[in-house]
Every structure is written in C-alpha cells, then in structure tokens.
C-alpha positions as a Python dict, from the first residue, in 0.01 Angstrom:
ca = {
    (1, 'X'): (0, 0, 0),
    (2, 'X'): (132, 354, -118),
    (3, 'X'): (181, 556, 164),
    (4, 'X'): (-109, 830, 237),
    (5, 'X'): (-84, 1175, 84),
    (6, 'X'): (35, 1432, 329),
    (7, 'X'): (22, 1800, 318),
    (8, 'X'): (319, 2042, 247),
    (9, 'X'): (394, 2421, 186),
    (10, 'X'): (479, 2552, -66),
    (11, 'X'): (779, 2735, 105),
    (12, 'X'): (894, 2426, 198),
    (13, 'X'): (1013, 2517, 578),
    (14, 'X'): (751, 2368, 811),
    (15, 'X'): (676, 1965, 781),
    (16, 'X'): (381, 1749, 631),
    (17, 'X'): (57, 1760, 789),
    (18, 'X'): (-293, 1545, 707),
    (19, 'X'): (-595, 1690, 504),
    (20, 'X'): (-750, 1773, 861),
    (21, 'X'): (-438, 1967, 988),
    (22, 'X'): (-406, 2139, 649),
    (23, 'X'): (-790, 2218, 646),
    (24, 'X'): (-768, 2392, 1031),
    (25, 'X'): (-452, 2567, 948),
    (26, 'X'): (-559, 2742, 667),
    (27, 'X'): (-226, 2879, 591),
    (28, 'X'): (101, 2724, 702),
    (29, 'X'): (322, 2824, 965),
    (30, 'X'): (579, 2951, 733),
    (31, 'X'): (345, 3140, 543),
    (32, 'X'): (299, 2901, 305),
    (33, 'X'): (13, 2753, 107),
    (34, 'X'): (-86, 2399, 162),
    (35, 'X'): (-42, 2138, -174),
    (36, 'X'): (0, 1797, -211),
    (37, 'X'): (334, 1621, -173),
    (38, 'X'): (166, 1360, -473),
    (39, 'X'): (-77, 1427, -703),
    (40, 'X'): (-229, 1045, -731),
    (41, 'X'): (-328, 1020, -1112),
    (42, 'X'): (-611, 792, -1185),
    (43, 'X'): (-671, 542, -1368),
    (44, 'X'): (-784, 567, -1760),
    (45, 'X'): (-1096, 329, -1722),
    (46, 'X'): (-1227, 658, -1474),
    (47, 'X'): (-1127, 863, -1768),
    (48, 'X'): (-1290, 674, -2003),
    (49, 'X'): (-1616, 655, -1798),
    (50, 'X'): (-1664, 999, -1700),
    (51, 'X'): (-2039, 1001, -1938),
    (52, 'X'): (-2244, 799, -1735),
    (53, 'X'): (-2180, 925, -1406),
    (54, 'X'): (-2307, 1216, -1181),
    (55, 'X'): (-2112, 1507, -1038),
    (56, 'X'): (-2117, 1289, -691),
    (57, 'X'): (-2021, 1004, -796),
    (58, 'X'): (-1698, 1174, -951),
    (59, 'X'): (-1607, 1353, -637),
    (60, 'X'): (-1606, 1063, -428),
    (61, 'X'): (-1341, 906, -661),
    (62, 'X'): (-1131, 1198, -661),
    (63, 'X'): (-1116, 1324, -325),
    (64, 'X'): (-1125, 984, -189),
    (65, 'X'): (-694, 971, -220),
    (66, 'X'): (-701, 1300, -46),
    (67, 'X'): (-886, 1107, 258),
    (68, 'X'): (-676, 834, 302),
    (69, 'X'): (-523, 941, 620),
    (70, 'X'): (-825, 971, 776),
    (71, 'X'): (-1021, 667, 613),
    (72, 'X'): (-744, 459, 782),
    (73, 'X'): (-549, 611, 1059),
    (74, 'X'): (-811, 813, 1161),
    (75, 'X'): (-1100, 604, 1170),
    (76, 'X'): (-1323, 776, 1019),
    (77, 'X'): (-1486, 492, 782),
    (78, 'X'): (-1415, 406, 403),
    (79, 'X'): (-1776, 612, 342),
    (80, 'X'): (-1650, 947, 435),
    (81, 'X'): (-1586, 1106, 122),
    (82, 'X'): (-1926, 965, 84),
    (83, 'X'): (-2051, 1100, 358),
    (84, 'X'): (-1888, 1465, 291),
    (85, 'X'): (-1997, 1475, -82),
    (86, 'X'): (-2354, 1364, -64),
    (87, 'X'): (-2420, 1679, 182),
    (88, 'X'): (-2223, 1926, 21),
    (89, 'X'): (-2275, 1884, -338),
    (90, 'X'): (-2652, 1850, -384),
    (91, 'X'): (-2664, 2087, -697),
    (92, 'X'): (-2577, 2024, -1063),
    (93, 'X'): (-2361, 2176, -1311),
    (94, 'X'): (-2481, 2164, -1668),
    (95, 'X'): (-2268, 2185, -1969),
    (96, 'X'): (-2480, 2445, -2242),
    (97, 'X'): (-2385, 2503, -2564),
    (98, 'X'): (-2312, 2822, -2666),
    (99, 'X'): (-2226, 2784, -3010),
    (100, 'X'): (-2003, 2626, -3233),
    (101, 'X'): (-1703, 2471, -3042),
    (102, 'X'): (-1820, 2740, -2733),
    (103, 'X'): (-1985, 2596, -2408),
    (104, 'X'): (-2041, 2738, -2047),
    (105, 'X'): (-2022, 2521, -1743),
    (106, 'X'): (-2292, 2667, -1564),
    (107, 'X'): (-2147, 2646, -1201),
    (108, 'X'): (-2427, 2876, -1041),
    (109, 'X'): (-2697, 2662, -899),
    (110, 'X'): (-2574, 2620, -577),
    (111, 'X'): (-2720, 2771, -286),
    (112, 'X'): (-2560, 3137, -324),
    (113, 'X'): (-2539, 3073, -730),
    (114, 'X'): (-2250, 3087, -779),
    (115, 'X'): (-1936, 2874, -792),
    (116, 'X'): (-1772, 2912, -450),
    (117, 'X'): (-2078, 2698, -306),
    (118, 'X'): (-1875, 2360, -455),
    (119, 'X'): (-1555, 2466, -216),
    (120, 'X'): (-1729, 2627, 85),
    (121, 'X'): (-2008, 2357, 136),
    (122, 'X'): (-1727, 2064, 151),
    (123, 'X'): (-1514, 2282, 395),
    (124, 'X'): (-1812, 2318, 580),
    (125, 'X'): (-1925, 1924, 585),
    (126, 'X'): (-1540, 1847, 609),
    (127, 'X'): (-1458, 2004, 890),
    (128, 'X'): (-1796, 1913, 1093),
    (129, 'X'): (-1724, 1539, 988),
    (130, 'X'): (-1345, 1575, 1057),
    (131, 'X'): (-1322, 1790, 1317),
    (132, 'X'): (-1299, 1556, 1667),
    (133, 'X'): (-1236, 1911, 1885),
    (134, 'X'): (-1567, 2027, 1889),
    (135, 'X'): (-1756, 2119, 2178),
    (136, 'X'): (-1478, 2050, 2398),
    (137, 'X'): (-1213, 2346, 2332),
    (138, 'X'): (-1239, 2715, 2206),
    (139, 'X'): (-1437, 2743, 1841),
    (140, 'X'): (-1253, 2762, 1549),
    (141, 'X'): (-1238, 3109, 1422),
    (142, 'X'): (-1305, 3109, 1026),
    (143, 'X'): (-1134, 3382, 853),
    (144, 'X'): (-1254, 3526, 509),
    (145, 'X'): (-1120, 3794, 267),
    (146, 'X'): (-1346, 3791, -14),
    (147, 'X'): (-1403, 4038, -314),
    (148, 'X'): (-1788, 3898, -363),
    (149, 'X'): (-1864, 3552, -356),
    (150, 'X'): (-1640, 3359, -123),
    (151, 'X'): (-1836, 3540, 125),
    (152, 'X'): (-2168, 3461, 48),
    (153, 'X'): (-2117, 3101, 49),
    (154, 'X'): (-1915, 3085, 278),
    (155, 'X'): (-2090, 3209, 508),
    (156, 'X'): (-2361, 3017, 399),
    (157, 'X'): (-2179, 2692, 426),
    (158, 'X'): (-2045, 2708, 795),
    (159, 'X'): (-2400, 2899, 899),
    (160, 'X'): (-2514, 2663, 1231),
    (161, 'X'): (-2216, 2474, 1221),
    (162, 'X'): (-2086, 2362, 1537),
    (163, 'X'): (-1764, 2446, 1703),
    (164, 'X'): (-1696, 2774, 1459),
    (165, 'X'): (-1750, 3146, 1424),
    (166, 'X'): (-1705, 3292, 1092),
    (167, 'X'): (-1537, 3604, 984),
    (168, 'X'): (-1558, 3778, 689),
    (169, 'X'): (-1458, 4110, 546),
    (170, 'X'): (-1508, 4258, 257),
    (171, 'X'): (-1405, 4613, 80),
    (172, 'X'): (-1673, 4845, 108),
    (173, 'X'): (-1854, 5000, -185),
    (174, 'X'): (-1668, 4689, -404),
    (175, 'X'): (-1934, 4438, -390),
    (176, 'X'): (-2320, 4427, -551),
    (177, 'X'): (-2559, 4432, -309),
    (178, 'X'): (-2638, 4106, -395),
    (179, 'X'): (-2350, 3982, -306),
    (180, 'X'): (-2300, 4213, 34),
    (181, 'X'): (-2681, 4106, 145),
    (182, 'X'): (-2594, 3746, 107),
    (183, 'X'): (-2304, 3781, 359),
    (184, 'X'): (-2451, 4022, 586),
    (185, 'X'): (-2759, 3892, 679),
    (186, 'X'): (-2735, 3581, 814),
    (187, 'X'): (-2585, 3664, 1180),
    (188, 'X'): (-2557, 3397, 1452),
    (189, 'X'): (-2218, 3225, 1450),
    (190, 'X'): (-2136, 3440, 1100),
    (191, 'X'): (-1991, 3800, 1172),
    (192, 'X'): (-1916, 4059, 842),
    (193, 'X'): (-1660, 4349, 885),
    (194, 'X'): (-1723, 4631, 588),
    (195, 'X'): (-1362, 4744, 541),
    (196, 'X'): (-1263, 5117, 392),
    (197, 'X'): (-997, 4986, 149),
    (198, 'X'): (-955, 4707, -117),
    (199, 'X'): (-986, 4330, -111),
    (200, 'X'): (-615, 4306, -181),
    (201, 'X'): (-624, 4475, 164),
    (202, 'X'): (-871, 4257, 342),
    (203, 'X'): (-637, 3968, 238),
    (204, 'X'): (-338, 4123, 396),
    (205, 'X'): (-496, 4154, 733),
    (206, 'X'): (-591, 3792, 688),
    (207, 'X'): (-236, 3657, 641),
    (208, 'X'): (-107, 3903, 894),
    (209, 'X'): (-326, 3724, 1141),
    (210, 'X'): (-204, 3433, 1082),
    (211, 'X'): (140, 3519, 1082),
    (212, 'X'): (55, 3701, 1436),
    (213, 'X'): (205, 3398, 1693),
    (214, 'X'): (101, 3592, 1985),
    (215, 'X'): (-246, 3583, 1838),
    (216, 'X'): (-271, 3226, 1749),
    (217, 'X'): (-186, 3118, 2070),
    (218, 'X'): (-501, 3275, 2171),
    (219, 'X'): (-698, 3260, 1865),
    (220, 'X'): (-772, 2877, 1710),
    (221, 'X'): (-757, 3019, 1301),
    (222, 'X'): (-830, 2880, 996),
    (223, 'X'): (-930, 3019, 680),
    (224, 'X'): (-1195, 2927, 423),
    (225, 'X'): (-1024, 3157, 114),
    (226, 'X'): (-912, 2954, -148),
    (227, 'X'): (-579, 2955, 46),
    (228, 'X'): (-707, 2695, 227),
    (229, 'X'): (-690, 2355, 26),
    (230, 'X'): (-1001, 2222, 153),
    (231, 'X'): (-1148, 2478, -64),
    (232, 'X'): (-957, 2463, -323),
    (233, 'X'): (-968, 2072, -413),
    (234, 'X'): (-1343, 2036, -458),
    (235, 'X'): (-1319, 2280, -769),
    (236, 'X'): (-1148, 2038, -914),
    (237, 'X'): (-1453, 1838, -955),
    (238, 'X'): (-1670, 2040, -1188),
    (239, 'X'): (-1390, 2036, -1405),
    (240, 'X'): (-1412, 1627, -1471),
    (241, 'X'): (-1797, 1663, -1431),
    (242, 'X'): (-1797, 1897, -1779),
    (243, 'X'): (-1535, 1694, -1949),
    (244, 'X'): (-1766, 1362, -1930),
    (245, 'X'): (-2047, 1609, -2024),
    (246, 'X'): (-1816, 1692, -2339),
    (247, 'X'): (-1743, 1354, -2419),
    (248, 'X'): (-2094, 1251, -2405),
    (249, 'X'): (-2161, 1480, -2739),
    (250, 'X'): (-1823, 1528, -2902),
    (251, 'X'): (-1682, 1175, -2811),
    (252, 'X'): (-1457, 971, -2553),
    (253, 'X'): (-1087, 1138, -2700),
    (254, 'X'): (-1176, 1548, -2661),
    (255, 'X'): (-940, 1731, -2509),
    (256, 'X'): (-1102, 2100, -2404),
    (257, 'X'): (-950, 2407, -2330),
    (258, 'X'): (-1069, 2536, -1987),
    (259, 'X'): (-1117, 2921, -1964),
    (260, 'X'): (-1131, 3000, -1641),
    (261, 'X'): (-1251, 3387, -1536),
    (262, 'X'): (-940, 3419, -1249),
    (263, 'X'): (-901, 3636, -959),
    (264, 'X'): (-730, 3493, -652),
    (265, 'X'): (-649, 3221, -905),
    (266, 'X'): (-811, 2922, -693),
    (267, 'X'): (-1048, 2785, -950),
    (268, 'X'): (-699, 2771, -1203),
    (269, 'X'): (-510, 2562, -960),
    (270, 'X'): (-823, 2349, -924),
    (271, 'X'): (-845, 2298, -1295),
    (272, 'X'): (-414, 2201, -1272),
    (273, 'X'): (-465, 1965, -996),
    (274, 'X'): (-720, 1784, -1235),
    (275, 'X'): (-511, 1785, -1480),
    (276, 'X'): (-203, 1637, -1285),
    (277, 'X'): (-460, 1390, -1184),
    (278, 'X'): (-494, 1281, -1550),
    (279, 'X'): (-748, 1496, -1694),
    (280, 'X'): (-741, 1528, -2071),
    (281, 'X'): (-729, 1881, -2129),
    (282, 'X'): (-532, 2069, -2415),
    (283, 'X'): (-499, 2368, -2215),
    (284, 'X'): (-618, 2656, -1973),
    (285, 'X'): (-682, 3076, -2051),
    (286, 'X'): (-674, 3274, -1746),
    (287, 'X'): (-926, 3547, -1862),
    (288, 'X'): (-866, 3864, -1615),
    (289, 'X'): (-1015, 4202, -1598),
    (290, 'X'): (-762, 4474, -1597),
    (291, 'X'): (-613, 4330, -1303),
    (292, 'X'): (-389, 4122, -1493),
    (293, 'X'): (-76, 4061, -1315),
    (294, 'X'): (-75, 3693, -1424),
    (295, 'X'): (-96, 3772, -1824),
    (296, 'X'): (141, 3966, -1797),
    (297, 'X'): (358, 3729, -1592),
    (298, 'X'): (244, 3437, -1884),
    (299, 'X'): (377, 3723, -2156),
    (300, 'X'): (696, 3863, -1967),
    (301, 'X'): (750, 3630, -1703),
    (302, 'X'): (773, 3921, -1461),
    (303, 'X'): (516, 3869, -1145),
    (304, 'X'): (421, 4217, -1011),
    (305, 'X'): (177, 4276, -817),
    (306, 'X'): (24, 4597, -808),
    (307, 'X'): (-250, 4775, -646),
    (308, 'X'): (-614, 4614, -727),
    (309, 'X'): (-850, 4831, -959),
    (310, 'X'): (-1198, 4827, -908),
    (311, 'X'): (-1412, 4706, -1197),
    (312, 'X'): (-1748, 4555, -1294),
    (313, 'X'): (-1666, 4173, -1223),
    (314, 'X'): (-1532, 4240, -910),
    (315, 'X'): (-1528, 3893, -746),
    (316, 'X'): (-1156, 3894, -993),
    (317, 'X'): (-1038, 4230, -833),
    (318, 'X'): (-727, 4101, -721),
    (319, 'X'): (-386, 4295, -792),
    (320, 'X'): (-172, 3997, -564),
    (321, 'X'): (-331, 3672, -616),
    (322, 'X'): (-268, 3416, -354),
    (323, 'X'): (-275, 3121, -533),
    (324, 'X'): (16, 3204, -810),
    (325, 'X'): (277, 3070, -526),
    (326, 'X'): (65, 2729, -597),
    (327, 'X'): (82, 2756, -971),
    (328, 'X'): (445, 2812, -959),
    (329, 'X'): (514, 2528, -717),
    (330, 'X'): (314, 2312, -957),
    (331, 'X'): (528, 2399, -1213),
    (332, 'X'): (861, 2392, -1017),
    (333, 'X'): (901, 2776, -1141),
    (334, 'X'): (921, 2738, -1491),
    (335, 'X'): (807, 3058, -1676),
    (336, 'X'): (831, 2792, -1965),
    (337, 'X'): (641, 2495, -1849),
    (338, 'X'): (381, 2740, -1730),
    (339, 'X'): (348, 2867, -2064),
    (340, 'X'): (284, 2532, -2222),
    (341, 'X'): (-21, 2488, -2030),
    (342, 'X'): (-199, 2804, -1963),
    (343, 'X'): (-249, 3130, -2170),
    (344, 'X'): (-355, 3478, -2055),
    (345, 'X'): (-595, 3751, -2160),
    (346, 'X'): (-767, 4016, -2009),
    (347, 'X'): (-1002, 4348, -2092),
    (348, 'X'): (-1143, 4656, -1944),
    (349, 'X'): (-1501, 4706, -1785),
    (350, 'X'): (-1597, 4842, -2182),
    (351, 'X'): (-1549, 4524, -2350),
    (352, 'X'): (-1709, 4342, -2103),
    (353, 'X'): (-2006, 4529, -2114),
    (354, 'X'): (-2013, 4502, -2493),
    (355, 'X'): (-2008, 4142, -2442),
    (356, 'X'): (-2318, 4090, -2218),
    (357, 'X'): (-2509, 4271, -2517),
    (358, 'X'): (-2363, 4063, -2750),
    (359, 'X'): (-2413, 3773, -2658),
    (360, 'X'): (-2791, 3839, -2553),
    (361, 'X'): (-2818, 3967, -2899),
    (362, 'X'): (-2665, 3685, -3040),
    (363, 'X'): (-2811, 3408, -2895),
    (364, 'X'): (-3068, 3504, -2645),
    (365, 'X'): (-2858, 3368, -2346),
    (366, 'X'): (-2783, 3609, -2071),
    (367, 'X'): (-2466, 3584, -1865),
    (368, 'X'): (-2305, 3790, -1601),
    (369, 'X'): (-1973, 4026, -1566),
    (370, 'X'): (-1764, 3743, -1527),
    (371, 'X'): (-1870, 3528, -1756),
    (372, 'X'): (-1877, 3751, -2019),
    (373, 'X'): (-1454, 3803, -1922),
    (374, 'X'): (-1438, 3435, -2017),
    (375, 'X'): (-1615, 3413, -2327),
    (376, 'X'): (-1402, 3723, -2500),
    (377, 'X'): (-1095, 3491, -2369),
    (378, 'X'): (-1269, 3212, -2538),
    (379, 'X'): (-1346, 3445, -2894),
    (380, 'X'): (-1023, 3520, -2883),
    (381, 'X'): (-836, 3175, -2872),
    (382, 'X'): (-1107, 3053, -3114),
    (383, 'X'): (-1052, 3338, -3383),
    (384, 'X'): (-710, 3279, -3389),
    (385, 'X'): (-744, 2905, -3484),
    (386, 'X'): (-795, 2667, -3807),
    (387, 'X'): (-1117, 2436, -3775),
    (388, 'X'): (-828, 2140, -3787),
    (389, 'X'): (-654, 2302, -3453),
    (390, 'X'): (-960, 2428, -3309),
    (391, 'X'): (-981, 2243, -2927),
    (392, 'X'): (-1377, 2290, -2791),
    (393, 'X'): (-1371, 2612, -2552),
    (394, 'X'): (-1566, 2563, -2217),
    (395, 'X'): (-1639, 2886, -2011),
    (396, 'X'): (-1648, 2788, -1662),
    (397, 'X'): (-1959, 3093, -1587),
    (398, 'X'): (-1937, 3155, -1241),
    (399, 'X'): (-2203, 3334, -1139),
    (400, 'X'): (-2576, 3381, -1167),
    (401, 'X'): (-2663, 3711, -1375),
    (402, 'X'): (-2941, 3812, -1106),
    (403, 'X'): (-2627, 3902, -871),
    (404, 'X'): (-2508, 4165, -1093),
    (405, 'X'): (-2808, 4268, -1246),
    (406, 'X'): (-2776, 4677, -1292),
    (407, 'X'): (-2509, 4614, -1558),
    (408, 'X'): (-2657, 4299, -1709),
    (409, 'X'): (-2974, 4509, -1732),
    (410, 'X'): (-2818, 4837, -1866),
    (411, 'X'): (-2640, 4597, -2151),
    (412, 'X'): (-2912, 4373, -2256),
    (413, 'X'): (-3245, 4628, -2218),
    (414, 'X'): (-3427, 4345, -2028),
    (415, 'X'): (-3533, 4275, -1657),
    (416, 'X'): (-3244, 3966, -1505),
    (417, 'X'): (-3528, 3715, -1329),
    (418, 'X'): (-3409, 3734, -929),
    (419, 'X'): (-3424, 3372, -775),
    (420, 'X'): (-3650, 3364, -491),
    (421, 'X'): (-3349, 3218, -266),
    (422, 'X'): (-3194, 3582, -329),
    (423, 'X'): (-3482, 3820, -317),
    (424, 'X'): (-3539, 3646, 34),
    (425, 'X'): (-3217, 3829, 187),
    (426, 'X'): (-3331, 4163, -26),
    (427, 'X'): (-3520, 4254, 276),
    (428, 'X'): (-3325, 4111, 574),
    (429, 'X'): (-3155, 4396, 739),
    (430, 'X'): (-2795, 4392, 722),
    (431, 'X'): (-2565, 4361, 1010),
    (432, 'X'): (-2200, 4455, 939),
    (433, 'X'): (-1924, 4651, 1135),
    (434, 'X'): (-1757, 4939, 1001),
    (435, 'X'): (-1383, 4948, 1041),
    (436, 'X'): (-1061, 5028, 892),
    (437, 'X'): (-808, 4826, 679),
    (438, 'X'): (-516, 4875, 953),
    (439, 'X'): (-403, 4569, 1107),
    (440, 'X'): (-401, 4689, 1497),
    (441, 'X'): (-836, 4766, 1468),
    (442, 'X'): (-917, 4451, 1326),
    (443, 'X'): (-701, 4234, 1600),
    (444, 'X'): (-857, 4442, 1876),
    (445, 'X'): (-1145, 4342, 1724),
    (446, 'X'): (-1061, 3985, 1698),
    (447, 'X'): (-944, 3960, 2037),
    (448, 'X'): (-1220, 4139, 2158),
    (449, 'X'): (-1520, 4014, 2014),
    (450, 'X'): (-1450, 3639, 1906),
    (451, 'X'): (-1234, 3507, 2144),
    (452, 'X'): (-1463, 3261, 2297),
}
C-alpha cells in the first residue's frame, strides 16, 4: 500500500501535515500555502467513464486519495468522502452550448449561485465530519477575505455549524448588493466586517493574522479563502464533471480548453490539480479584468503585483493573487512549463459590457460580468485558430446574472429574473461593522469580540 498523501507548503520550511491539519490551518506556519506532496493520477478506465456518471459520484473518486489518512489512521470509515460529498454537493452543473465549439459550465446553482458553493459547502461538511475538537475546546475562528462571492457562500456553508464562528470582510462600496446582502444577513455564528480599502487589503490583514504567533496562541484560526486547500480541491470536480459532459456529445478522445474567469487564481489551480490527476485537457486561458498581473507574468515572465482596480466583475479584483505561489510550485518555477499549459488575456469594464449585449443579442442567453470576461478569452483563442486546430472552448460561468443585475440590465435592455433564494435576503436587514483596513483595529477586534 502507497503511503497516504500528506500536506506540504509551498515554502517548503515547516513539515507534512494530514488533510485535517491542512484544512484547520488554513495557511502554514511559514506562510505558506498547503499542496500535495503527490498528485495520485487515476486510472484511464475513470477517464474513459466519465459520461455515465453524476457530479457525486466523480467527487467521491477523486477526493477519496485526499482522505486516506483519515479513512485509515483516523477512523473515520471508508464512506467518508461519501458521507462529505452527498451533503455538500446537492446541486448540478450543466454543460450548455453556446455555439459552435463554445460551451459554459454553468457552475451557479448552488445555494448562493455561484461557484464558491462547490468549495465552501465541503469545507463546511469536512470540517464538521473531521473535526474531533468540537464542543470540547475554544471554536474555530473562520477567517474570510473575499471580493464577492467567497463570502456569500461561505458564510452560507459554515452557517449553524458547530464548534466555529465565521469572519468575513469585505471592501466596502466593491461588492453588488447582492453579493453584500448574502453575507450580511445571516448573523448567529457568522460576523461581516465592511472594510474602507480594497480586497487586496482585506487579504493582507488575513495573512497578517495568521502570521501574528502571539495571536494564534489565543486565537484557534483557519481560513476558508481559497488559500485553504479544503477549498480549493473540490473545484477540481466540476472540471471532470464537464469533461464527461463533453465527451458525451463530441466523443470519448476530446481534449477541451478550460477558460477559467481568475481572480485569486483558486479555480486555475483546481483545474491544474485535475489535470495532474490525469485529466485530458489541451490547455487553460486565465481570462482577467484589468487586473492582470498573471498575463502579464504568462507574456513577460515578470510577477508584479500591483494595487487592485476596481471594476465591474469584481469577485476577480485582485492585484496579488494568492494562489500564483501554488501555480508556480506546480510547475517547479518554470516561466516555460507554465506557458505550455496556460495562456492569458484580459479586458477593461468596456469590453465586457459590450459582451453581455452581444451575446444576448446573439443568442438570447444572458450571462453575467464574469462570464462575459471568459467568453471574449474564449473568442479570442477561437478566432485565432484553423477548424483542424480548433480544441472545444468551455467557459467555466461563475455566477448567476441576477447578482449583478444593474449592468446585465443596462447591456441587454431586459429585466435579469431574481431567484427567490436571493430576493429572500433583499429585505433582511444587514448587520455589518464598520472598520478600517489597519491591522491593529481589526485584531482588537478579533481579540475582543471572538475570542470565545
């Protein structure tokens, strides 16, 4: 028997750890992100029988490696990733054909509709399932950066659950109100902090958290941004789930290109991990708004961060993204390698726009800020191919249209239909604190209010 997959950093400078150690840590102690140390690679038969199978049956087979450690040392029972899936992913996510060689993986029909559900609602089962410290110690305290909807679900997700308190903060005046309803209305064990500066901002006091030792020896932390690799692994499932989708109408040997609307660059790495796992897959686009560190990095090889700009898809308004240490580390840090598999392109609030009316116009399907990012990624890479080189595009369309539904309005001249599970919060009143984006408030605050 192989020995179980551990947990490493992507610095390198603090040891392995399980799944459930990596999942409460969040971060690692060197400041680190959590990967890894073997990608297991499955076999072709799975590959080959991806058609006939639903999205839960295909995360139970590829999380199940992940598990191992606790399946066997830790007693848990050979159903757990059973267990986990069947509560957390009880939503599909359709393949639709947008035209020739085009498709959208509609990942929006979660609870919050929109893609982060897939992540957040495993961490949340995870870590109630996993999580043997409950009840009997201090509650874990949940911290969350998010730029839109990390918040939403995951606040949604760890709503009620026991043993945890929830944290999230978000830039003020940067989010729909969608999106800041969602995560501001709930209350109970979920607590929102409306921060005067940038998301790039709420993600530095985050990490400077965790880096505070004097405050994790008070504070138990963990994180459920895409940092955290029990968010970050069940994104990889979709990903298999619209393959076999593919295959059942273009045929068992299609190899897709993934475009992938990026931000924090989670849902990329996902998409990499699949595709270390053995997914056929001729390539990735990492389709940015004019935050676009990362095509320029893919065109220079340069990585410079730079202050985030606020736009209209501004779950991707990210001017450091997180999870490039992981795509790097993937890679070993070759510029070249990187190349190979994943393109770049991005484009300003204007083209975007243009694109939501388009593609109404075109072909009566409406789609949201994000999506529309991905699909002029897609154009592109398609209009710059032969029909004999031309790879089938899928969008992976993140988020429901209803949650940014001033601009989808303005650009296609009709009303966006508002799910009943969001007009419900419309009218909830929102409870959020006010406070600034130095470090010294919010761990006052943290010390103060949530150390329980």
């Amino acid at each position: 028997m192989s020995n179980p997959i551990q947990f490493i950093s992507t610095r390198g400078k603090t040891g392995p750890v399980s799944f459930t150690e990596a999942m409460k840590q969040g971060l690692a102690p060197d400041g680190g992100l959590y990967m890894p140390d073997n990608i297991p690679v499955l076999p072709d038969e799975f590959w080959k029988q991806l058609q006939s199978r639903s999205i839960q049956d295909l995360s139970i087979d590829i999380v199940r490696p992940y598990l191992e450690a606790e399946i066997n040392g830790g007693g848990f029972g050979s159903d757990l990733p059973n267990r986990i899936i069947q509560s957390a992913i009880t939503f599909d996510a359709p393949l639709v054909q947008l035209k020739k060689n085009l498709y959208l993986l509609e990942l929006f029909h979660g609870p919050t509709l929109a893609f982060k559900d897939f992540g957040a609602r495993f961490m949340a089962r995870a870590f109630s399932k996993l999580d043997n410290t409950a009840g009997t110690e201090q509650d874990l305290l949940v911290l969350v950066a998010t730029s839109g909807d990390t918040g939403s679900a995951v606040a949604h997700g760890f709503y009620g659950v026991e043993g945890t308190r929830v944290c999230l903060l978000y830039p003020s005046g940067k989010v729909s109100e969608l999106q800041e309803k969602q995560m501001t209305t709930l209350g109970g064990n979920v607590h929102a902090l409306e921060v005067d500066g940038t998301f790039d901002q709420c993600q530095s006091l985050v990490k400077k958290a965790f880096s505070d030792r004097e405050l994790r020896q008070k504070l138990r932390l963990s994180s459920a941004n895409s940092i955290n690799i029990a968010r970050l692994l069940p994104q990889s499932f979709y990903y298999v789930y619209g393959l076999g989708q593919l295959q059942e109408r273009l045929g068992p040997d299609v190899k897709p290109i993934y475009t992938v609307p990026s931000g924090n660059f989670g849902n990329l790495v996902a998409g990499l991990i699949a595709m270390k796992m053995g997914m056929p897959v001729t390539g990735f686009i990492a389709a940015t708004n004019r935050n676009d560190v990362v095509p320029k990095f893919l065109s220079t090889g340069r990585f410079t961060p730079k202050k985030s700009v606020q736009t209209i898809s501004n779950a991707m308004d990210v001017g450091n993204p997180s999870n490039f240490e992981r795509i790097e580390f993937l890679f070993d840090k070759s510029h070249h390698e990187i190349q190979k598999t994943i393109s770049g392109a991005s484009f300003s609030d204007e083209q975007t726009r243009e694109a939501i009316g388009k593609v109404y116009r075109d072909t009566g399907y409406t789609v949201d800020p994000h999506t529309a990012v991905g699909i002029l990624a897609a154009e592109s890479y398609l209009s710059e191919k032969s029909v004999d080189e031309m790879a089938p595009v899928v969008v992976l369309s993140t988020a429901h249209p209803s949650k940014f539904r001033h601009v989808v309005e303005e650009e296609t001249g009709r009303p966006v239909d508002i799910p009943e599970r969001l007009k419900a919060c419309m009218n909830k009143k929102k409870i959020a604190l006010q406070v600034e984006s130095g470090y010294d408030p919010f761990r006052q605050y943290l010390q103060g209010n949530l150390d329980s």
